[in-house]
Structures are given as structure tokens and as C-alpha cells.
C-alpha positions as CSV (number, residue, x, y, z in Angstrom):
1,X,18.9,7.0,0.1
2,X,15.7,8.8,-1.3
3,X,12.7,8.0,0.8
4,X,9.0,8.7,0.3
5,X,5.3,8.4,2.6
6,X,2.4,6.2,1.5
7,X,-0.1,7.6,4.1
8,X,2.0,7.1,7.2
9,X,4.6,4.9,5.8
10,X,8.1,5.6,4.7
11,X,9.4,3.6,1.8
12,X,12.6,3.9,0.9
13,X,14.1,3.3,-2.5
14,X,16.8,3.9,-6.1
15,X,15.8,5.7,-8.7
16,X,18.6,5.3,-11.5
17,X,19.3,5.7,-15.2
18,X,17.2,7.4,-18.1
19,X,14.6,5.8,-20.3
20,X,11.4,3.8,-19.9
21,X,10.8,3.4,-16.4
22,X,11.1,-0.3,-14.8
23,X,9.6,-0.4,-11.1
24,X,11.5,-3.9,-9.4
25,X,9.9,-5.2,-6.0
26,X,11.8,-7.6,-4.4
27,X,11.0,-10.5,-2.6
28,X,10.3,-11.7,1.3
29,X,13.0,-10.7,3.6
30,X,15.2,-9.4,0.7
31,X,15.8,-5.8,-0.3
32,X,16.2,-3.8,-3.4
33,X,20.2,-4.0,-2.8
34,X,20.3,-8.3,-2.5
35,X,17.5,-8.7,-4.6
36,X,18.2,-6.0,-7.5
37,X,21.9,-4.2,-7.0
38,X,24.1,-6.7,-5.9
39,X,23.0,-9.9,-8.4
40,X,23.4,-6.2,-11.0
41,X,19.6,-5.5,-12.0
42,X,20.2,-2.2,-11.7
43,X,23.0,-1.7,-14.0
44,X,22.5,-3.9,-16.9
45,X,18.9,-2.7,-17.0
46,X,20.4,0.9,-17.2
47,X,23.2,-0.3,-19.7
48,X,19.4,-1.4,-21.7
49,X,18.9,2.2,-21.9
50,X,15.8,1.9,-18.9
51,X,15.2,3.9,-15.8
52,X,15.5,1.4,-13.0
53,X,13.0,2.3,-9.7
54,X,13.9,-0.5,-6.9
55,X,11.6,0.4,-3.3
56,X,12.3,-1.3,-0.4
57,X,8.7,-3.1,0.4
58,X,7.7,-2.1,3.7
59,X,9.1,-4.2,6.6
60,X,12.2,-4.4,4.5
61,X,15.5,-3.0,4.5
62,X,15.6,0.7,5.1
63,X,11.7,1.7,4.8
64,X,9.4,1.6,7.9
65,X,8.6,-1.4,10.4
66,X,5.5,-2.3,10.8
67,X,4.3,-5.0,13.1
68,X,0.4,-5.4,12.4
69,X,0.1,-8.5,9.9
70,X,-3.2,-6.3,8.2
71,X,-0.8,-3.6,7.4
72,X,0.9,-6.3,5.0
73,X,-1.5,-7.7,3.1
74,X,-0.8,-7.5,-0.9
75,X,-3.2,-4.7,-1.7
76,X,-1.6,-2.8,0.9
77,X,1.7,-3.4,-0.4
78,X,1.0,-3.0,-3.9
79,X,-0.3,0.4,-2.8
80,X,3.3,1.0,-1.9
81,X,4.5,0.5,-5.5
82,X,1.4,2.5,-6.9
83,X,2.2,5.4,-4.7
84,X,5.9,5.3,-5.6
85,X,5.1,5.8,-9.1
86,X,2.8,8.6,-8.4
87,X,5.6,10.3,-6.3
88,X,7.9,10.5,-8.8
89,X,5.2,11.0,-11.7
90,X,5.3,7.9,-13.8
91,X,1.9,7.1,-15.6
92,X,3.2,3.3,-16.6
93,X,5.8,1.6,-16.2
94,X,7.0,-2.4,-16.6
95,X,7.1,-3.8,-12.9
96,X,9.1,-6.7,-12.2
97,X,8.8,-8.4,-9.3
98,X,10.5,-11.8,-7.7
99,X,8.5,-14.2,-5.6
100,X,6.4,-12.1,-2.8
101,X,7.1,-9.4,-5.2
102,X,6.0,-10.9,-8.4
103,X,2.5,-11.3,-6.0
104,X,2.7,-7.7,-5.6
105,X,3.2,-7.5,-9.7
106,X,0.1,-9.3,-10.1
107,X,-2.1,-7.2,-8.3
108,X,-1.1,-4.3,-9.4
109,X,-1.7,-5.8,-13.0
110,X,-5.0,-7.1,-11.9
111,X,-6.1,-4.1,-10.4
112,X,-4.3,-0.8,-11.8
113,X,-3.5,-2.3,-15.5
114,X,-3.2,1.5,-16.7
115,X,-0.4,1.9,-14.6
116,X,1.7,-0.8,-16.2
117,X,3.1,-1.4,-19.6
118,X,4.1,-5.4,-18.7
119,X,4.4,-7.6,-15.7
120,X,7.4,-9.4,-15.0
121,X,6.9,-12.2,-12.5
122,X,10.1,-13.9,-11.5
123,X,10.5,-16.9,-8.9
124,X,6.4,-17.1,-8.9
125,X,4.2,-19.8,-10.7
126,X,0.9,-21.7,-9.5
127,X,2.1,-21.0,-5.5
128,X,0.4,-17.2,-6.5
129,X,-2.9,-19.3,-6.7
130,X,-2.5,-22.2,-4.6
131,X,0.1,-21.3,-1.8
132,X,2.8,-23.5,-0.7
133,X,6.0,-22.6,0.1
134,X,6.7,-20.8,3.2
135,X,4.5,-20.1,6.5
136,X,3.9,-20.5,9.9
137,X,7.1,-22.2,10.1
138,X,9.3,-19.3,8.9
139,X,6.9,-16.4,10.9
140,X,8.0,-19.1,13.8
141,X,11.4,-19.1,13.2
142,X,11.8,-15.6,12.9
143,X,10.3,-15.0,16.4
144,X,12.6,-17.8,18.2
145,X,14.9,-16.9,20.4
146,X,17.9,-17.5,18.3
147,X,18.9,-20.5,15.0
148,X,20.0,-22.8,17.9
149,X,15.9,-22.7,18.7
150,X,14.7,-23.7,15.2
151,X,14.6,-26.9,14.3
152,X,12.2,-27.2,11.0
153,X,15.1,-26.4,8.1
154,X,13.0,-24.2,6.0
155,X,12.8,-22.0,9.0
156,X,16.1,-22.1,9.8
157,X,17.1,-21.2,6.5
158,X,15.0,-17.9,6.6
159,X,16.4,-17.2,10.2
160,X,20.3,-17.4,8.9
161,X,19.3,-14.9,6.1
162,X,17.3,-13.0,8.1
163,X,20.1,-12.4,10.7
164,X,22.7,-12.4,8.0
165,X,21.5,-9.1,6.9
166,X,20.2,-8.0,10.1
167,X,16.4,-7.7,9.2
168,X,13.9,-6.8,11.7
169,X,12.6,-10.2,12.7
170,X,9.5,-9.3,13.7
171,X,8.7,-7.3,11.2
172,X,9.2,-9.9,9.1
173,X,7.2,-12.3,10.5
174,X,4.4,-9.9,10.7
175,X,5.0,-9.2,6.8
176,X,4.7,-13.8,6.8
177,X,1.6,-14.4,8.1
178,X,-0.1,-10.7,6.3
179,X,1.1,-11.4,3.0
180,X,-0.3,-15.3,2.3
181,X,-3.7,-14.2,0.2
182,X,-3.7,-15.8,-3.0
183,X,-5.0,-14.8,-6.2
184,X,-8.0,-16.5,-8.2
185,X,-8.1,-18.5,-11.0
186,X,-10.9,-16.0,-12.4
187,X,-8.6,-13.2,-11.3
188,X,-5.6,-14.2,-12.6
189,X,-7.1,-14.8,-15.9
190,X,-8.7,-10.9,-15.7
191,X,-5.1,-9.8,-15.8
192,X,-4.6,-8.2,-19.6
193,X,-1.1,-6.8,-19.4
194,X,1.5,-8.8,-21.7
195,X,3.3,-10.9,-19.1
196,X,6.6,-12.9,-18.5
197,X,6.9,-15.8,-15.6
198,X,10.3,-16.2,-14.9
199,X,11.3,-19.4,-12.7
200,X,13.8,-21.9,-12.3
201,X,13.4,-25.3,-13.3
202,X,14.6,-26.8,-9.7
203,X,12.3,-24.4,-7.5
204,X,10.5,-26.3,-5.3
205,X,9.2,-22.7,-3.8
206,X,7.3,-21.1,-6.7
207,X,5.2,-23.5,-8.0
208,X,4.9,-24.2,-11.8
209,X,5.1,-21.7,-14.3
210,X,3.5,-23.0,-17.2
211,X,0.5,-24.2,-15.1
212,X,0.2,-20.1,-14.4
213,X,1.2,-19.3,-17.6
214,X,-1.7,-21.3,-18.9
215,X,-4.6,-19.0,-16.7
216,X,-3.1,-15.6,-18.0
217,X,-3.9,-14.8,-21.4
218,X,-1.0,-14.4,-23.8
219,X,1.4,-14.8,-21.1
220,X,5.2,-15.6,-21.3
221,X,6.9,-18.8,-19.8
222,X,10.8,-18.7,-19.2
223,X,12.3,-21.6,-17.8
224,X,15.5,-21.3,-16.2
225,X,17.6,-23.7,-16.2
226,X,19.1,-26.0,-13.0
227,X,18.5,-23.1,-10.5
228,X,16.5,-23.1,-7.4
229,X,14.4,-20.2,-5.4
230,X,17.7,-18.5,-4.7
231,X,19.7,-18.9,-7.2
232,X,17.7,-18.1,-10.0
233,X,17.5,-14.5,-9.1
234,X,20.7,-13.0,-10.5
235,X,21.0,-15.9,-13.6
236,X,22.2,-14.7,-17.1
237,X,18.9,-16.5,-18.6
238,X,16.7,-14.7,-17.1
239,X,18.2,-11.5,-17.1
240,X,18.5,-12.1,-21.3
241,X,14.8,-13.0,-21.2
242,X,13.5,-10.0,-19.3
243,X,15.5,-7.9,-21.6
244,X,14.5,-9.6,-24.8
245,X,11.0,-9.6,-23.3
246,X,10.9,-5.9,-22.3
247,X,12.5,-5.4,-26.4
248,X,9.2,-6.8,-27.4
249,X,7.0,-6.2,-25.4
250,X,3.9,-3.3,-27.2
């Protein structure tokens, strides 16, 4: 697996296929292969005729540990994505990103709109401006002792994925309690890149997606249907409306 520095960090990630570039950043405690390969990203974005980047965010699956909550906040991880582009000499690309990673997206469009030709944010609504969702609980329940220790559910639920694919717990919870700034109002309605929200119509994680839709000018609003946080990450509407978006898209 290819693997680049930001600074002093390693980030590991895919680079696959030939056409316009697509940079996907996947989402807290995930990884590019459960949140992009396995649900098949990658390959029906390359059967679209794109070039499909996935990175591993730092904290995450094979790219460094890091253990200082500062060293997570999003700037510093959109940084990540920014430099990954640079390394491998893409001027603009569209990013897509799902929940933490659809944060990332929106800083990067926010703050390096040159650098992107649209902003994908899947599994993220209003909890980009007001929070909600996970927190202490899950940076908690990652540090515990073991699941038999955990009692709040959310928690526990993070802590069986977490040890499910063997993720550095503490890392983890370092990358919980660094990565919980929100975006503005005023900011989010400075971001000029066309833009798709992507959630499901039973997440009770990302917050609403018109009500986001409604800050960012021009933006996109794709409902998808009867699927939660989870599930709504590898579902044939979305991936239709990220491809019919990305058809349209300037």
C-alpha cells in the first residue's frame, strides 16, 4: 500500500483507475477499505471512467497514530487531504467525504476552493454546524478496559467496531475529542463549490440535510431512502446520485 508524509505524518492510501481525479475521505474509526472498497466505491467510480484516491485519515487504518487530540483537529486533517493531492500532482479534484470526512470536505471547500471541482458530503447535515452525534461517550468507551466495561450503547457500538477491525483505540479517541469543531453558519454559507449532501432519511447521527442544504449556496440535497448512519454508506441511491451529480456537475 502506497504511503506518503504530511510534515511528520505518514498517510497511507489507493490510488486507482484513469480519469478525473475523485479524493474520498472516510469517516470516524473507518478506513478507505470499509468505508470506500468493500461497500465498492472504488470500482464503480472507476467503471464511471474516474481516478479514485481513498487516504486513510490519520489515526486510521494503516497511516500513522497519533495520540495528541490537537494533532486531530479538522484543519489539520484536511491538511492531510490537501497534501495528498499535492504528492501526487492533482490541481482539483471532486472530494467526497462520509460523516467526519464530509467535515473534512467542507473545509477544504471552505478554505482551498481552488483545489476542488465539487464537494460531496455524505452521512453529514446540520451536525457539521451544530454537533450532536457522538462524544465523550464514544472517546470513553474506546479507552475502557474492554465492551463488558461500557455500558452507554452508543459507546458500545463504536467499541465493537472498533475492536472488530482492530483500530488503535486510543488513537481513536484522541482523533474523538480533537475532531468536534464545528463550522459556522457564515462559513458554511462562504463555501462556493457546487455541492451534494448525501444522507439517509433514518440517520439520527448526521443531522438534517436540507437544513444544511439551505446555508450553502446552490447546494444539492439527496435523500436516501430507509437507511441509517451505517447503512447508508454503500446504498445504490446514493451511489446513482454521486455519479449523476459528478455527470453534471461544471
Amino acid at each position: 500500500m502506497p504511503s506518503f508524509h504530511n510534515g511528520a505524518v505518514e498517510i497511507a492510501y489507493l490510488d486507482e483507475g484513469e480519469g478525473d481525479p475523485i479524493v474520498l475521505v472516510h469517516g470516524f474509526a473507518s478506513s478507505k477499505n470499509v468505508n470506500w472498497v468493500y461497500p465498492t466505491w472504488v470500482s464503480d467510480l472507476r467503471k464511471d471512467g474516474r481516478r479514485v484516491i481513498a487516504l486513510d485519515n490519520r489515526g486510521h487504518g494503516d497511516s500513522a497514530k497519533l495520540y495528541d487530540p490537537a494533532q486531530y483537529a479538522i484543519p489539520e486533517m484536511a491538511s492531510d487531504v490537501v497534501a495528498l493531492m499535492d504528492h501526487l500532482g492533482i490541481p482539483r479534484a471532486d472530494v467526497m467525504g462520509y460523516s467526519l470526512g464530509g467535515r473534512i470536505a467542507a473545509n477544504i471547500a471552505l478554505t482551498s476552493p481552488q483545489r476542488m471541482r465539487s464537494a460531496i458530503f455524505g452521512g453529514i447535515g446540520m451536525a457539521m454546524i451544530e454537533g450532536g452525534g457522538p462524544g465523550e461517550n464514544v472517546a470513553l468507551a474506546l479507552e475502557a478496559p474492554s465492551l463488558d466495561d461500557v455500558a452507554d450503547p452508543v459507546g458500545r457500538t463504536f467499541r465493537a467496531f472498533a475492536d472488530q477491525t482492530r483500530s488503535d483505540r486510543l488513537a481513536l479517541a484522541a482523533c474523538m475529542r480533537g475532531s468536534r469543531g464545528l463550522m459556522s453558519r457564515e462559513d458554511a454559507g462562504r463555501i462556493t463549490v457546487p455541492v451534494l449532501i448525501a444522507v439517509g432519511t433514518t440517520d439520527e447521527v448526521a443531522g438534517p440535510a436540507a437544513a444544511l442544504g439551505a446555508l450553502i449556496p446552490g447546494a444539492e440535497v439527496l435523500d436516501i431512502p430507509n437507511r441509517d448512519h451505517m447503512r447508508a454508506v454503500g446504498d445504490k441511491v446514493y451511489k446513482a446520485g454521486v455519479i449523476d451529480f459528478l455527470s453534471r456537475r461544471p
